[in-house]
RODO-2510 file (C-alpha; in nm, 4 decimals, decimal comma):
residues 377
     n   res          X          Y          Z
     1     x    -2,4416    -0,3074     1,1697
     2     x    -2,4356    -0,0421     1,4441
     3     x    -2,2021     0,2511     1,3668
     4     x    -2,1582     0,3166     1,7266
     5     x    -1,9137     0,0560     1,7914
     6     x    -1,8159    -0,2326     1,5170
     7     x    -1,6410    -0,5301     1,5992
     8     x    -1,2708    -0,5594     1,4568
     9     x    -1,0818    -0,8763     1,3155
    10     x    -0,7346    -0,8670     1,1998
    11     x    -0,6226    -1,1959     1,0176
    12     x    -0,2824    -1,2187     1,0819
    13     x    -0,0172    -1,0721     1,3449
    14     x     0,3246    -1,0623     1,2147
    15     x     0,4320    -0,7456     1,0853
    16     x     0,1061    -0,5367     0,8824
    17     x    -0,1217    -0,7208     1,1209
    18     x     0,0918    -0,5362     1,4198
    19     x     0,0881    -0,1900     1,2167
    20     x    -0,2977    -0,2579     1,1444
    21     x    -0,3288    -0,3646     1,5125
    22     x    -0,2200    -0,0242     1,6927
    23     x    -0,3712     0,1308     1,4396
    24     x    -0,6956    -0,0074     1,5511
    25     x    -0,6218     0,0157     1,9429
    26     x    -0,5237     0,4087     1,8700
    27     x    -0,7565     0,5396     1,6260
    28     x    -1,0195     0,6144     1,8589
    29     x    -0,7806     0,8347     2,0717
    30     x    -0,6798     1,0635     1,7976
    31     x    -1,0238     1,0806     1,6219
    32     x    -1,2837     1,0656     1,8418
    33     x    -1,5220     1,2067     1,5557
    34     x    -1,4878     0,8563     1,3985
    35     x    -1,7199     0,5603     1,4765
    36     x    -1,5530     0,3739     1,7787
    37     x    -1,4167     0,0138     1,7115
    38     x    -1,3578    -0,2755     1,9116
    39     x    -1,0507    -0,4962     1,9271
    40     x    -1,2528    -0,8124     1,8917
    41     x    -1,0470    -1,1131     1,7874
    42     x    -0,7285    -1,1320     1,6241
    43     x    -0,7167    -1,4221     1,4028
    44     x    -0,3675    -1,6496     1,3215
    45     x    -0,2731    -1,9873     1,2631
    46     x    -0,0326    -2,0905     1,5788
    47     x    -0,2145    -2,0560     1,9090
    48     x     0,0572    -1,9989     2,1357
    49     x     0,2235    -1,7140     1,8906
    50     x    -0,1410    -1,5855     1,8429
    51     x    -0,1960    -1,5608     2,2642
    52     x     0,1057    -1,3837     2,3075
    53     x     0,0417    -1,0924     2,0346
    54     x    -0,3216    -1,0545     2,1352
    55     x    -0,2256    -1,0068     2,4918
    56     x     0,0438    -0,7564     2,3832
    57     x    -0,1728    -0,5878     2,1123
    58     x    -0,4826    -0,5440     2,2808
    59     x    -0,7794    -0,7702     2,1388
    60     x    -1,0221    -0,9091     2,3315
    61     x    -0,9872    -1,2925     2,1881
    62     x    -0,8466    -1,4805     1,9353
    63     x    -0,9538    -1,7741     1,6902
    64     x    -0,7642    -2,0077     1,4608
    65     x    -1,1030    -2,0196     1,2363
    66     x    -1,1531    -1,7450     1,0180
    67     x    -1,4490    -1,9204     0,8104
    68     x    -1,6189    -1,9389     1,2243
    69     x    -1,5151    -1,5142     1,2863
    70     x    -1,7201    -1,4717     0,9656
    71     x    -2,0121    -1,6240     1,1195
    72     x    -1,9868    -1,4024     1,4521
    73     x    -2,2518    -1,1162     1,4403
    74     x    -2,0265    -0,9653     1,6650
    75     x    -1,7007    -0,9045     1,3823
    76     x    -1,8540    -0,5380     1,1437
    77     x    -1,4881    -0,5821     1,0091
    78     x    -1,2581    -0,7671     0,8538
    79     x    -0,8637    -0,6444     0,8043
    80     x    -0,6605    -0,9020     0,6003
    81     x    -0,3332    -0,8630     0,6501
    82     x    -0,2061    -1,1640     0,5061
    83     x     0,0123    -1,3020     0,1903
    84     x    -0,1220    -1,2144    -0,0833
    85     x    -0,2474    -1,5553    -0,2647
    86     x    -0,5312    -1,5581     0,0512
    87     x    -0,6438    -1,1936    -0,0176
    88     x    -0,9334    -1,2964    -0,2815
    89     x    -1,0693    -1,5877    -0,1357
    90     x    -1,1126    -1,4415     0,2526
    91     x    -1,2235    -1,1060     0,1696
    92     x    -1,4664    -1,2290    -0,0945
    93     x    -1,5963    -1,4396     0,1684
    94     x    -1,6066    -1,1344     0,4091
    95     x    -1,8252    -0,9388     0,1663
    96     x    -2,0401    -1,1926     0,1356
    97     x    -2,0816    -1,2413     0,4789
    98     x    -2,1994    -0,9047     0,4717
    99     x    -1,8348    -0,7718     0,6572
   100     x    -1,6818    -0,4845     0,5617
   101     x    -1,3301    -0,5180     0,4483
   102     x    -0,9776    -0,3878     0,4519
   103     x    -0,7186    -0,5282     0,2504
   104     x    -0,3142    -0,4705     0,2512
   105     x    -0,1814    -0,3869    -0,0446
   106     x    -0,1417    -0,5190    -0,3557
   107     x    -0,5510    -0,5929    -0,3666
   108     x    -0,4022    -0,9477    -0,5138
   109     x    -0,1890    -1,1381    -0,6623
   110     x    -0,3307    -1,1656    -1,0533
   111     x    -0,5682    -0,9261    -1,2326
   112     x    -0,8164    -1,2209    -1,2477
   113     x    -0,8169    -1,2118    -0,8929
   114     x    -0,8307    -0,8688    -0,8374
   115     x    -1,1551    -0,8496    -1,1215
   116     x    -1,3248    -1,1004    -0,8949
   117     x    -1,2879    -0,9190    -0,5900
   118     x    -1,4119    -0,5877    -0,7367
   119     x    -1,6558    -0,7728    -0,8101
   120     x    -1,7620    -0,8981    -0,5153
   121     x    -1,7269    -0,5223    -0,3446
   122     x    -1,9843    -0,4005    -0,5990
   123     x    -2,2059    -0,6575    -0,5242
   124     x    -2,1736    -0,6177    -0,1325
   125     x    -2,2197    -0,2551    -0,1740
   126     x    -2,5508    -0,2526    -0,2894
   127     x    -2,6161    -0,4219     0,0756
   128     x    -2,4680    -0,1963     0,2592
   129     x    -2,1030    -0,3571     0,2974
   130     x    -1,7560    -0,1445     0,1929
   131     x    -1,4100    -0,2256     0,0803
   132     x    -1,1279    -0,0488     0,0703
   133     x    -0,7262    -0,1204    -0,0129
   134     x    -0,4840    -0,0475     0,2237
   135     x    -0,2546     0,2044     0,0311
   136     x    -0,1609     0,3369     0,3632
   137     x     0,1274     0,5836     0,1867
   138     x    -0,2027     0,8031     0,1076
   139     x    -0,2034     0,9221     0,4645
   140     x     0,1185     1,0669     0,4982
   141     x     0,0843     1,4436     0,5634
   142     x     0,3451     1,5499     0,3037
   143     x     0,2005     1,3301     0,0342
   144     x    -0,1217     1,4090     0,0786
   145     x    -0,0333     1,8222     0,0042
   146     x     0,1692     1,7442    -0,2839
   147     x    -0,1723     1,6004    -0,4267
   148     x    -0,3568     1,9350    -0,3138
   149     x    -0,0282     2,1356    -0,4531
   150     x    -0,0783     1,9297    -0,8430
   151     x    -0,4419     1,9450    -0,7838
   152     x    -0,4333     2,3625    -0,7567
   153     x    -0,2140     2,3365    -1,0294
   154     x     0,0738     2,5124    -0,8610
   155     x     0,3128     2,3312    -1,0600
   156     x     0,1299     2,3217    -1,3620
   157     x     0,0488     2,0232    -1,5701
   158     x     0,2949     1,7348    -1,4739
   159     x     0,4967     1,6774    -1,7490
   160     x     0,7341     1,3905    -1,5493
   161     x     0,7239     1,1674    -1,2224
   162     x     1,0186     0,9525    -1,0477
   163     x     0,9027     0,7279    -0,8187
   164     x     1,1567     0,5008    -0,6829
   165     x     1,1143     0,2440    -0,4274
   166     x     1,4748     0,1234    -0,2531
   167     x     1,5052    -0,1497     0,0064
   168     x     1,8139    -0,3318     0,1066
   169     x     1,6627    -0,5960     0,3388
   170     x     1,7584    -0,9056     0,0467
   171     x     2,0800    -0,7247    -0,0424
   172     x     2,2805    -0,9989     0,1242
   173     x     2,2792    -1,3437    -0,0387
   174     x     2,2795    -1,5109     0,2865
   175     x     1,9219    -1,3614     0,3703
   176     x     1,6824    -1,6461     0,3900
   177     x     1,3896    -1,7716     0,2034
   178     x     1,0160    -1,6145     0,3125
   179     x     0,7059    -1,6644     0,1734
   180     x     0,7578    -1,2898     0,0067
   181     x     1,0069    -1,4852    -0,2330
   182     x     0,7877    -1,7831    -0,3805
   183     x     0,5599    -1,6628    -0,6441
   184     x     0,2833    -1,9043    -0,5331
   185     x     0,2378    -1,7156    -0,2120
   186     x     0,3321    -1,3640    -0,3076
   187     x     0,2379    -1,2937    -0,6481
   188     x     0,5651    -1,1376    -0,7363
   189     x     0,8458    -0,9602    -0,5049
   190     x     0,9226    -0,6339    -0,5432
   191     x     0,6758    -0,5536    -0,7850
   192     x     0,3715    -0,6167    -0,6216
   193     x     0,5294    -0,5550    -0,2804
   194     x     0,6755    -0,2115    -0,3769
   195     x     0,5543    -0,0824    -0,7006
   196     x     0,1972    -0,0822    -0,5991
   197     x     0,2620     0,1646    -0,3384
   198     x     0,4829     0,3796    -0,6504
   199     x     0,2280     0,3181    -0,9187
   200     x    -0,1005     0,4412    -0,6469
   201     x     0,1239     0,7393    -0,6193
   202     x     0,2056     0,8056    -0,9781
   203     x    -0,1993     0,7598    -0,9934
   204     x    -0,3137     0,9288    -0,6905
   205     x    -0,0899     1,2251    -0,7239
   206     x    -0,1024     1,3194    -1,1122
   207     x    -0,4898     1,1960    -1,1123
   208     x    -0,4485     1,0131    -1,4214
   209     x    -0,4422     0,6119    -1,5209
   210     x    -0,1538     0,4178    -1,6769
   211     x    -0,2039     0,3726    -2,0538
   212     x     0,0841     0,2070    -2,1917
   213     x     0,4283     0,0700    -1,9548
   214     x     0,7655    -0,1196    -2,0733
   215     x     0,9127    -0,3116    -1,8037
   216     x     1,2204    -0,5061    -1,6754
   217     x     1,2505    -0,7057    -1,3794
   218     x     1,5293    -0,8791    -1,2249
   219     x     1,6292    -1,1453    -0,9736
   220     x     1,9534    -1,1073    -0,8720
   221     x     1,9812    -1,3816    -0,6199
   222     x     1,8349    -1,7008    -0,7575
   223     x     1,8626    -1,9040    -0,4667
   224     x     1,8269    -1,8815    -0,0728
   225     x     1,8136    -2,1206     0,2226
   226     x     1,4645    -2,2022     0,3693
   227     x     1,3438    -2,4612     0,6458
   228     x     1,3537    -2,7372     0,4295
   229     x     1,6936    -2,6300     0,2530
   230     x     1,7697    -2,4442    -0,0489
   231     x     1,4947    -2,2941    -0,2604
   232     x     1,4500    -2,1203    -0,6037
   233     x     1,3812    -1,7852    -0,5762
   234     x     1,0392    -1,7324    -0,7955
   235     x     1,0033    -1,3924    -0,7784
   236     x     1,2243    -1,0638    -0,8373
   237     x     1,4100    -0,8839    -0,6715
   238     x     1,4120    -0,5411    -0,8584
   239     x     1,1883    -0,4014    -1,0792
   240     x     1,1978    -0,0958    -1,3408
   241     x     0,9462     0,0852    -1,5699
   242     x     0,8612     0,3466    -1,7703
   243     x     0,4837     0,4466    -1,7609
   244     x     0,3189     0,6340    -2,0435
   245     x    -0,0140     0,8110    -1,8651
   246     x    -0,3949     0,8895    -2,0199
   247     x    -0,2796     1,2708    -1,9530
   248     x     0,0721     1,2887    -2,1344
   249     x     0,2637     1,2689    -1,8252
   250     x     0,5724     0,9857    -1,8690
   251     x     0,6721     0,8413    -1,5006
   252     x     0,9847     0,6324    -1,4415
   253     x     0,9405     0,3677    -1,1650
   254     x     1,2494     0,1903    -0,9974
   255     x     1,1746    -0,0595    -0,6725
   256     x     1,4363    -0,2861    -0,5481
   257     x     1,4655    -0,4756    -0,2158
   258     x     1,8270    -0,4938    -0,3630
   259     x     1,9354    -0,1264    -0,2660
   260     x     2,2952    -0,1427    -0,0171
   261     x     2,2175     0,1532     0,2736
   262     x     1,8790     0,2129     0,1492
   263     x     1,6443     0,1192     0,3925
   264     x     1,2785     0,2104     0,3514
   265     x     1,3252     0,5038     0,0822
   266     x     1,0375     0,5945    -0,1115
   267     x     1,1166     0,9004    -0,3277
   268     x     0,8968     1,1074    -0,5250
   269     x     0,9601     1,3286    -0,7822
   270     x     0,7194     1,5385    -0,9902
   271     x     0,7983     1,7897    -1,2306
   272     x     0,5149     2,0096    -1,4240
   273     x     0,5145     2,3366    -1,6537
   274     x     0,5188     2,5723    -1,3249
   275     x     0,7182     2,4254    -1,0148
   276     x     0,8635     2,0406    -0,9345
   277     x     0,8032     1,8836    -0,6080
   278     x     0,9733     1,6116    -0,4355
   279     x     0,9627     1,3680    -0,1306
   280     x     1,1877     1,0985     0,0929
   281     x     0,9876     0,8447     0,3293
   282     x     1,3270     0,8780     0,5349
   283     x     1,2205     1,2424     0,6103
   284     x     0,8438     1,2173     0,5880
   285     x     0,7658     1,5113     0,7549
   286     x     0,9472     1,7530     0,4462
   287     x     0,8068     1,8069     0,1781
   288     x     1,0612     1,9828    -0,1161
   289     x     0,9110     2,2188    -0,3894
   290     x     0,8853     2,4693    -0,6492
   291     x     0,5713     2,6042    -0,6615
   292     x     0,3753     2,8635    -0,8760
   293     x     0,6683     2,9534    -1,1226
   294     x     0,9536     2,9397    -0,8997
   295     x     1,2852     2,7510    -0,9458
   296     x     1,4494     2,8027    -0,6451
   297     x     1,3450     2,4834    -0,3764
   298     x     1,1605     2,5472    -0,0584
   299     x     1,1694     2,3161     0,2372
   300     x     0,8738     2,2673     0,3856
   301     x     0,7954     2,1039     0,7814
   302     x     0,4377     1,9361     0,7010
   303     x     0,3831     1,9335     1,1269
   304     x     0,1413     2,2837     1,0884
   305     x    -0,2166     2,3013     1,1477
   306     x    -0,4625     2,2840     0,8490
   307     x    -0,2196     2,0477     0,6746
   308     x    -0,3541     1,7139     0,6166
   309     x    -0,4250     1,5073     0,8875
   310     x    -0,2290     1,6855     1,1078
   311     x    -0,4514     1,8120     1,3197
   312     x    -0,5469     1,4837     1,4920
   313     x    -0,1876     1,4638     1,6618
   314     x     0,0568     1,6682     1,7920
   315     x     0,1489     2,0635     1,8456
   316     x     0,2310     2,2184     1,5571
   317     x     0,6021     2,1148     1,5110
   318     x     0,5946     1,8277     1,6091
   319     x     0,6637     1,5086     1,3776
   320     x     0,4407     1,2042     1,2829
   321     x     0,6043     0,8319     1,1979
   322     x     0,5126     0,5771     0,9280
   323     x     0,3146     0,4126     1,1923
   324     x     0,0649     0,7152     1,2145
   325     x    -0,0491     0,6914     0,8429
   326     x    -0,2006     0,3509     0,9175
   327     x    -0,4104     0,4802     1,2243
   328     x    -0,5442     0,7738     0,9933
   329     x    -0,6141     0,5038     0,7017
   330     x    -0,8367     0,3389     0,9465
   331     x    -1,0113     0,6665     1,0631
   332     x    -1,0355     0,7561     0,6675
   333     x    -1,2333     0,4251     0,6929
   334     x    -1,4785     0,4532     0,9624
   335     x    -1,5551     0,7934     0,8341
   336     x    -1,6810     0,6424     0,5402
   337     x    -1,8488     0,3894     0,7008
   338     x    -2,0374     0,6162     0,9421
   339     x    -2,1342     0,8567     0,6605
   340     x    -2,2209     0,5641     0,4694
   341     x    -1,9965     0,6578     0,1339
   342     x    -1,7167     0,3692    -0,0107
   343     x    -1,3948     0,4449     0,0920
   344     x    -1,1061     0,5053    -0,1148
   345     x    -0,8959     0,3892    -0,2164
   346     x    -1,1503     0,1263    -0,3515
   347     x    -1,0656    -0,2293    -0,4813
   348     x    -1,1176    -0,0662    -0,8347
   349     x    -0,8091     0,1257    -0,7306
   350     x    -0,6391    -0,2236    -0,6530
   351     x    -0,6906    -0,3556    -0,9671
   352     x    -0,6147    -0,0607    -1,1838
   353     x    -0,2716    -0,0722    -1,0097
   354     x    -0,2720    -0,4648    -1,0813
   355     x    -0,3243    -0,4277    -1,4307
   356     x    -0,0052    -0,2206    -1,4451
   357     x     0,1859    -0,4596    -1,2555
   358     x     0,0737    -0,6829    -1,4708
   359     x     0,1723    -0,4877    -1,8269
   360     x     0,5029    -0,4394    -1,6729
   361     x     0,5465    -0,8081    -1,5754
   362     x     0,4645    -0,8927    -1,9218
   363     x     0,6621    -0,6390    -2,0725
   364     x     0,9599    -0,7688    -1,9024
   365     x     0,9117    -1,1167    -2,0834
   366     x     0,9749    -0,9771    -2,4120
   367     x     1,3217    -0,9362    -2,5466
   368     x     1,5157    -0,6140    -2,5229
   369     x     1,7103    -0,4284    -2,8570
   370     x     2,0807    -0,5785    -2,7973
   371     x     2,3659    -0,3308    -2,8356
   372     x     2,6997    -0,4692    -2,9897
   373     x     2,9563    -0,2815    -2,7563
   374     x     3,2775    -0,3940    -3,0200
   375     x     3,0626    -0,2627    -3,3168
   376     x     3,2869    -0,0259    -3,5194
   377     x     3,1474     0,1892    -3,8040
***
């Protein structure tokens, strides 16, 4: 593969394969120290819908045959951004076609799954081919110096973490059925949709793995209209747990699509023996802390030079979007791939955050301790 320009497909255009799309179209603007990419086929299953986004988004053809873009020497990479019970099987296939391979989070939708894909990343990395799992939440300046802030140990050891995940978009009953709500296609709802994202930060930030979790989900809305009529919902709607880590460090995680007025809040909280720090994706240009003993909270504008990522974009100041931390997750990428060094996070990562989905899942099938509310002494 040449690292002077490699061939992009995207499988899928609704809404990750348009955030992975202008990421692809843009990345070579803001880092030009990257290897340089081209748009080469977008890949979908309607032909008319497919046209119309490739003409708007920027690629140079399309195809209906994914097995066929496999086969082109002309494709260096493959970006799935599809439902999640098609991740294993098409980038599997990718790896072994010698592509390398992006994949939207969660990696998959069982741990099986996810085993067999790292797997077959190992495998195709011994010839040359790298994966990596699109946790693009990484990327986002503010994030990304709360890491180097725990990392320098300005707060100390991290004693406690709140990561809560609130949505609203199912909080009406009348919302209809997608594919995000059957378990067959998704996997799970919130969990795997939202908790990945909080349990690769509870990982990512503290540096340490999950050891033990207790778990509760919920579906609040059992039902909901589809094309062909009314459907069970098979998947939650809400999710909590409490996560024991390998370092001591206990981390509460709440995700909901259920939240009234939330829309898109991911909140981070970390508190250690020397300073706290905390974080709201509805202002993700501030990061809040306490840092090297202090208990009095500092705002801080994450727009400067120096701080992560910033550099590639604007005058100091001036604020980045949500949409930005996918175009730097695909320059984190190329990097890799023209230094020739896997990318992270890696499909290992994927399925360490898997398994804990998967402890909490199962956690949540066991019975809790009932409390008799009338109970006199």
């Amino acid at each position: 593969m040449s690292v002077q320009s490699l061939g992009v497909a995207v499988v899928g255009h609704a809404f990750m394969g348009k955030a992975h799309s202008n990421a692809w179209r843009n990345v070579g603007a803001f880092y030009p120290d990257v290897p340089q990419v081209r748009q080469h086929v977008l890949v979908g299953r309607d032909p008319a819908s497919l046209e119309t986004a490739a003409a708007t988004l920027g690629w140079e053809s399309v195809s209906t045959d994914w097995q066929a873009v496999l086969a082109d020497d002309r494709v260096d990479i493959v970006d799935l951004c599809i439902p999640g019970h098609l991740h294993a099987t098409m980038a599997m296939e990718a790896l072994a076609a010698g592509k390398h391979v992006l994949v939207e989070k969660p990696l998959a939708n069982t741990v099986a799954e996810a085993e067999a894909m790292v797997d077959a990343a190992a495998a195709a990395a011994d010839r040359g081919a790298h994966a990596m799992v699109g946790f693009n939440y990484r990327r986002i300046p503010a994030l990304a110096l709360a890491r180097q802030y725990v990392e320098s140990g300005r707060i100390g050891p991290v004693r406690q973490a709140r990561v809560a995940y609130l949505q609203d978009w199912l909080a009406d009953d009348d919302a209809p059925m997608t594919w995000r709500m059957r378990k067959e296609t998704a996997g799970s709802g919130a969990l795997g949709d939202l908790a990945s994202h909080a349990v690769d930060q509870v990982r990512s930030l503290l540096g340490q793995e999950v050891v033990r979790v207790n778990g509760e989900l919920r579906t609040f809305v059992t039902e909901r209209d589809g094309e062909q009529g009314r459907e069970d919902v098979t998947v939650d709607d809400a999710a909590w747990a409490t996560l024991h880590t390998d370092g001591g460090a206990v981390a509460s995680v709440e995700v909901t699509r259920m939240a009234t007025g939330r829309r898109n809040s991911l909140q981070v909280e970390l508190y250690g023996s020397r300073g706290a720090i905390r974080f709201d994706l509805e202002a993700l240009n501030e990061l809040h802390s306490c840092l090297d003993g202090a208990t009095a909270w500092t705002r801080e504008l994450v727009t400067d030079p120096g701080q992560p990522y910033v550099d590639a974009w604007w005058p100091p100041g001036h604020t980045l979007g949500w949409d930005h931390t996918f175009t730097s997750q695909a320059a984190d990428f190329l990097r890799c791939l023209g230094e020739g060094r896997p990318p992270t996070p890696s499909f290992a990562d994927g399925l360490a955050v898997q398994r804990v989905l998967a402890a909490i899942e199962q956690s949540a099938a066991g019975s809790g301790v009932p409390v008799d509310p009338k109970e006199t002494r």
